[in-house]
C-alpha positions in Angstrom: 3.7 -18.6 -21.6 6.2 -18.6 -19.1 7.1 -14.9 -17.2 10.2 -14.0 -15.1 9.4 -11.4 -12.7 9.9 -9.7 -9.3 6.8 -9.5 -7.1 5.3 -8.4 -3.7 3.2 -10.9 -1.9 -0.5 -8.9 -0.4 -2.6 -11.6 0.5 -2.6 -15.1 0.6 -5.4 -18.0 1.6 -5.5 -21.5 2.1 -7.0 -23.3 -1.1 -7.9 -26.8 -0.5 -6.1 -29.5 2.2 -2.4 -28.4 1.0 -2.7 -25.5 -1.8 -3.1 -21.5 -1.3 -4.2 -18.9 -3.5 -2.1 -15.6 -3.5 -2.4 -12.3 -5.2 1.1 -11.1 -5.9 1.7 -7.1 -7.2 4.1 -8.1 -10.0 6.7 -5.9 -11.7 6.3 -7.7 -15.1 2.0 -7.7 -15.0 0.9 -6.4 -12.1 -1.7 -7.8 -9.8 -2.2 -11.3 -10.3 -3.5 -14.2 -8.2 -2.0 -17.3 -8.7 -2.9 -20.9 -7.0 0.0 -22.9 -5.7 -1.0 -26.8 -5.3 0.8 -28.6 -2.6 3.0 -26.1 -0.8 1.2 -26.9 2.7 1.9 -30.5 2.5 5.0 -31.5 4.4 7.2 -32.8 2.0 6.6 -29.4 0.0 9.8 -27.8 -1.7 8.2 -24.3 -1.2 7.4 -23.5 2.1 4.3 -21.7 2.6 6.0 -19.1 5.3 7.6 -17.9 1.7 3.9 -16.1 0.9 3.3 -14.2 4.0 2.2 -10.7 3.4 4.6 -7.9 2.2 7.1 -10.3 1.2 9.5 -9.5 -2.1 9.9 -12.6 -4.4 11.3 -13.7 -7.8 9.2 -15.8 -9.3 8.6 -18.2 -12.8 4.9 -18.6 -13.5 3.3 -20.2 -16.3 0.7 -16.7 -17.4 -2.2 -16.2 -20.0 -3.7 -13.3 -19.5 -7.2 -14.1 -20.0 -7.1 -16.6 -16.8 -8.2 -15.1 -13.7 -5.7 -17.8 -11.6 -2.6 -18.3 -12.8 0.3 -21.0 -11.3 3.7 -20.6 -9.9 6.5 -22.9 -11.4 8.9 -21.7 -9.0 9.0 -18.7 -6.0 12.4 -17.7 -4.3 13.1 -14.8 -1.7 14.3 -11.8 -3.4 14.6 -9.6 -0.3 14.8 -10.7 3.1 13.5 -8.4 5.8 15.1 -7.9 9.2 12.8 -6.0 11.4 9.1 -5.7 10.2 8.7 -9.6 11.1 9.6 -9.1 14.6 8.6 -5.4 15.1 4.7 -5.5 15.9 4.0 -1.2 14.9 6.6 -1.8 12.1 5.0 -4.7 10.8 1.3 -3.3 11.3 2.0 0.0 9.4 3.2 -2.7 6.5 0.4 -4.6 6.5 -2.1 -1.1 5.9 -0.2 -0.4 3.1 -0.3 -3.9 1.7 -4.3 -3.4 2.2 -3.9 -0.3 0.7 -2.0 -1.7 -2.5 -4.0 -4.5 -3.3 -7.1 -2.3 -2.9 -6.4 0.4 -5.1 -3.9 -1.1 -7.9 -6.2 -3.4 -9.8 -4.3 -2.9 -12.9 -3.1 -6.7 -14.5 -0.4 -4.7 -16.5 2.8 -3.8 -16.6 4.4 -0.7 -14.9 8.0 -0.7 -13.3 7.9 3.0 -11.8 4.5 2.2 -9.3 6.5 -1.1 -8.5 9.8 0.1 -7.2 7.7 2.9 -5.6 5.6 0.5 -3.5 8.8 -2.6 -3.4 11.0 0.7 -1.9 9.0 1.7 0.4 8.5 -1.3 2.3 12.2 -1.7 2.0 12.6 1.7 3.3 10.1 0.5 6.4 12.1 -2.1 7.6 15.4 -0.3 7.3 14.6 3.1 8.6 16.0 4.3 12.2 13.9 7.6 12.5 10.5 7.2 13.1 7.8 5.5 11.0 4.9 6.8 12.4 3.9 8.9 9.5 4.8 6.7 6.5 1.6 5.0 6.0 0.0 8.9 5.7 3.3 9.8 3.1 2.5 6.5 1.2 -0.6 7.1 0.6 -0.6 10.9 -0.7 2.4 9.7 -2.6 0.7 6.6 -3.9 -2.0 8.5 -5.9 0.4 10.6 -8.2 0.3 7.0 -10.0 -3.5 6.5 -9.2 -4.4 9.7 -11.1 -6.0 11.8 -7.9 -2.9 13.5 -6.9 -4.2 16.6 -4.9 -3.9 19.9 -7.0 -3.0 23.3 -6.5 -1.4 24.6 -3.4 -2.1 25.0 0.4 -1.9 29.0 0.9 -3.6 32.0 3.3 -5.8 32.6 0.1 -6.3 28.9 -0.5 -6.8 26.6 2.7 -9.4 24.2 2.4 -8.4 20.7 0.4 -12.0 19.7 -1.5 -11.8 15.8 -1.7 -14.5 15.6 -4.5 -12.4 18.1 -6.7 -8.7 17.3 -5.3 -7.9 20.6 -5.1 -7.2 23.3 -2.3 -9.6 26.2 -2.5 -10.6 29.7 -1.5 -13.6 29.3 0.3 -15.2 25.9 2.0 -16.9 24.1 -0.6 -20.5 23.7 -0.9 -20.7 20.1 0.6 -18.9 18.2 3.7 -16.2 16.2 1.6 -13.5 19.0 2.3 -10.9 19.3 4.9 -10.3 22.4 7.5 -7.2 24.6 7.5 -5.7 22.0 10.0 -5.4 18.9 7.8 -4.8 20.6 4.2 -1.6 21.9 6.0 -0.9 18.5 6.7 -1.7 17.1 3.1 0.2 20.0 1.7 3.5 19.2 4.0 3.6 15.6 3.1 3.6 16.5 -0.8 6.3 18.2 -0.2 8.7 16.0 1.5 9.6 12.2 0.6 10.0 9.1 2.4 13.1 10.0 3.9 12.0 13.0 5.9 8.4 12.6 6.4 9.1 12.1 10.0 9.6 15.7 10.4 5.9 16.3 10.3 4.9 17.0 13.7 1.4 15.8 14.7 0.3 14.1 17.8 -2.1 10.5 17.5 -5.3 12.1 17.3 -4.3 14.3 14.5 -2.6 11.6 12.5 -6.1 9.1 13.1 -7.7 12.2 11.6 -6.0 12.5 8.6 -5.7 8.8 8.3 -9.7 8.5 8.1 -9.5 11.5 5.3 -7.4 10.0 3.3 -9.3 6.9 3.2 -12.3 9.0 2.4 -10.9 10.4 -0.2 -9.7 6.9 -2.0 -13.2 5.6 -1.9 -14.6 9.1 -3.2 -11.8 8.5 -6.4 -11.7 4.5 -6.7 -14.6 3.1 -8.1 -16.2 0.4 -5.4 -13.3 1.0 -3.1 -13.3 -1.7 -0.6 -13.5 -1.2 3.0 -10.3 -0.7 4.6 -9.8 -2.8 8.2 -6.1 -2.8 8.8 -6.3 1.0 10.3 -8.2 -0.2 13.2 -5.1 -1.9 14.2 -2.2 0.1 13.6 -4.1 3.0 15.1 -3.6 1.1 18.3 0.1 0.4 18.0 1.5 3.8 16.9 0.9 5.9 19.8 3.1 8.6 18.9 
């Protein structure tokens, strides 16, 4: 059958002389991978710059769910961005959470509310004039209310260490090392508490922010089953120095 639907390109690779392969996070069945035949060839109507990373699209594509690689009948620009292309830190911070995405929504279904959560934020990236140095942290804590580990309970006096195997902030340090000190729990308990818009308000210096970065990641792999490694941090540690 034929679908209609918005979607956000988070990886692409060449496929033969002239074709790619590209796993787009739809809005209509979300993640997909779909093989486009042709579009490197020079007298191709679709460009192939059209499937670079983090790019919004609307797209027709011929679908049957039981296929593992579906095609693309025709792929047009739905947003165009004007700063994470040319912003190196802007654009690196994007390309984690792509990784980030594609890693931990496998789901091939349907489910408009995760979409415009993940389609706004990297509109939000590419718009925002107050600093972005935290959003990838914000993202990701915000990204697992819809993953089913979003950390319970409250960050208190009485209640200061976050346990990553149990998601929740307790009383006493846990009885293994998959828990965080009074120093980060503060910091996963600010960012659920404040949204995209004001996340910058978080104070913490680079160290701190590598830190909790790293935790975070921990704690996907401890609630994703054969959570892949995760390479693009190495990279935007280095550009946000903040």
């Amino acid at each position: 059958m034929l679908i209609n639907t918005k979607g956000i390109i988070v990886r692409t690779m060449k496929y033969s002389e002239s074709s790619i392969i590209t796993d787009i996070y739809t809005e209509e069945v979300g993640m997909q991978s779909f093989i486009i035949s042709g579009v490197r060839s020079k007298s191709a109507k679709t460009k192939a710059g059209i499937f670079q990373v983090m790019t919004i699209v609307d797209l027709v594509a011929y679908f049957k769910s039981s296929s593992k690689l579906n095609r693309i009948k025709e792929v047009k620009l739905d947003h165009i961005y004007e700063a994470i292309p040319f912003q190196v830190p802007r654009s690196s911070v994007g390309i984690f959470m792509t990784e980030i995405a594609r890693k931990s929504i496998v789901e091939p279904e349907e489910n408009p509310r995760l979409f415009k959560f993940v389609c706004d934020a990297f509109i939000f990236l590419d718009t925002t004039q107050q600093s972005f140095a935290n959003l990838h942290l914000w993202f990701m804590l915000e990204l697992t209310s819809f993953l089913g580990f979003l950390p319970g309970g409250a960050f208190t006096d009485n209640t200061p260490f976050f346990d990553m195997r149990e998601g929740l902030f307790m009383k006493e340090k846990p009885d293994h090392q998959q828990y965080l000190d009074e120093e980060m729990s503060s910091f996963i308990s600010q960012f659920l508490q404040l949204t995209k818009e004001n996340c910058h308000e978080i104070r913490m210096n680079r160290v701190q922010r590598k830190r909790l970065l790293l935790n975070l990641i921990d704690y996907f792999r401890l609630h994703i089953d054969n959570f892949p490694t995760i390479q693009s941090h190495i990279i935007l540690e280095e550009v946000i120095d903040e």
